[in-house]
C-alpha positions as CSV (number, residue, x, y, z in Angstrom):
1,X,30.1,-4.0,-3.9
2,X,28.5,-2.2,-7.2
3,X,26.7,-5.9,-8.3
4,X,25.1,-5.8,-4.7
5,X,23.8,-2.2,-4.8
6,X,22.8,-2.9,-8.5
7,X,21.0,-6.4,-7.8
8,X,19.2,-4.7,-4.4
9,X,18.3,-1.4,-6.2
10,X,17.0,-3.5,-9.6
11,X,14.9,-6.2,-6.7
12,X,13.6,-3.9,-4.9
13,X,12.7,-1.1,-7.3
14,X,10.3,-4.0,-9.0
15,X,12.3,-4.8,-11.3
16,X,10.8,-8.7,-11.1
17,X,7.4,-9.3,-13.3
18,X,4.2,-8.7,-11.4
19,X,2.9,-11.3,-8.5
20,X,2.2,-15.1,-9.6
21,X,-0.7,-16.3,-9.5
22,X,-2.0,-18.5,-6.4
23,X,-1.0,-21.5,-8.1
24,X,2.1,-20.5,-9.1
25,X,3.1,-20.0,-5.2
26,X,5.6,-22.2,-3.3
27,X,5.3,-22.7,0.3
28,X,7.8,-23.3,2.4
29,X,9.9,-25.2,4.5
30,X,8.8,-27.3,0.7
31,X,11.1,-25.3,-1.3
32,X,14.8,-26.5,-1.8
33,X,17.0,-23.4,-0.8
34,X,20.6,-22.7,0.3
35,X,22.1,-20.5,1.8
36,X,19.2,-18.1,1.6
37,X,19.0,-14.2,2.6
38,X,16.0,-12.6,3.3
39,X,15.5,-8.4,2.8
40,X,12.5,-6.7,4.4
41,X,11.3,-4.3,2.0
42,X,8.9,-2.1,4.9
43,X,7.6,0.5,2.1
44,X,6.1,-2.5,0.3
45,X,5.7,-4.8,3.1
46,X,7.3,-7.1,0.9
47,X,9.9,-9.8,1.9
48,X,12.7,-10.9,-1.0
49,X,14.4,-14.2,-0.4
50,X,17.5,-14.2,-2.5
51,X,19.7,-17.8,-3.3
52,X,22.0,-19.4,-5.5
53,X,19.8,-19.9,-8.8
54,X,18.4,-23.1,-9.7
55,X,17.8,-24.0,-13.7
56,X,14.9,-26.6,-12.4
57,X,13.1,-23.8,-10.4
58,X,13.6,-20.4,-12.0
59,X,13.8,-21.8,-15.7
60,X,17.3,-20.0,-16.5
61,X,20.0,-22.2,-16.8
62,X,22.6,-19.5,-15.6
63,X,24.9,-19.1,-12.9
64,X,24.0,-16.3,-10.9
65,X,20.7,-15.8,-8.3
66,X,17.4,-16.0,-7.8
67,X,14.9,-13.9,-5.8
68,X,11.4,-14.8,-4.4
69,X,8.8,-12.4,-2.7
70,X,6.4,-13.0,0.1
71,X,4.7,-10.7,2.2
72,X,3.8,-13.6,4.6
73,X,7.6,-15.4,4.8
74,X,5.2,-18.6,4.5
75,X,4.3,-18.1,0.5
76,X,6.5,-17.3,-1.8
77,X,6.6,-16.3,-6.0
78,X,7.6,-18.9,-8.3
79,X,12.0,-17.1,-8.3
80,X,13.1,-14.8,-11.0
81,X,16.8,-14.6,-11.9
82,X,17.9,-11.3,-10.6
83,X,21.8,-11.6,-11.2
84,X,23.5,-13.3,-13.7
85,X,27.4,-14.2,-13.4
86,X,29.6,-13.1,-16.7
87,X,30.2,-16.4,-18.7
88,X,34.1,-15.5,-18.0
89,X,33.6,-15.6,-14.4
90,X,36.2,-17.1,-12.0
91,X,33.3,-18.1,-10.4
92,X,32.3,-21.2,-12.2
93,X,30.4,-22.8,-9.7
94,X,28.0,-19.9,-8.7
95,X,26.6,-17.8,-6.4
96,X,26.5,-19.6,-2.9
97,X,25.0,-17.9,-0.1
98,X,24.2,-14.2,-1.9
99,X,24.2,-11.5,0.7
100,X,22.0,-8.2,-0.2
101,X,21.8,-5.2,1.6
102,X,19.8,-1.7,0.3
């Protein structure tokens, strides 16, 4: 329970660098995502998309998850890797299907 409130509070206190730029934007349904679970953010007008992380598209080879933001649910930021699993983890598979609640 404390990693959720700790992942939601970091995400959607900014925590994740500033907006990409326009080219750095992925559209869906192109994007390769499992499992996914959206958060409105209604303060910010701001949609995060959390999922299981993937090295090949956030650049961190860890296990844990990712987040992406939109404020369209159409484009999305290039993810950042918001959570990141303790290397003595049961877990050793990853995150699947990451739900996150404020």
């Amino acid at each position: 329970m404390k990693r959720r409130e700790l992942l939601t509070g970091a995400a959607l206190a900014g925590a994740l660098p500033a907006w990409a730029r326009a080219a750095d934007t992925m559209t869906l349904p192109d994007m390769d995502l499992h499992d996914p679970f959206i958060v409105t953010d209604a303060t910010s007008r701001t949609y995060w998309l959390f999922t299981k992380n993937n090295p090949a598209v956030s650049g961190k080879k860890a296990l844990g998850v990712m987040a992406y933001r939109s404020r369209n649910l159409k484009h999305w930021s290039r993810p950042e890797l918001v959570f990141q699993l303790p290397a003595s983890t049961w877990a050793n598979d990853g995150c699947w299907a990451p739900e996150v609640h404020r």
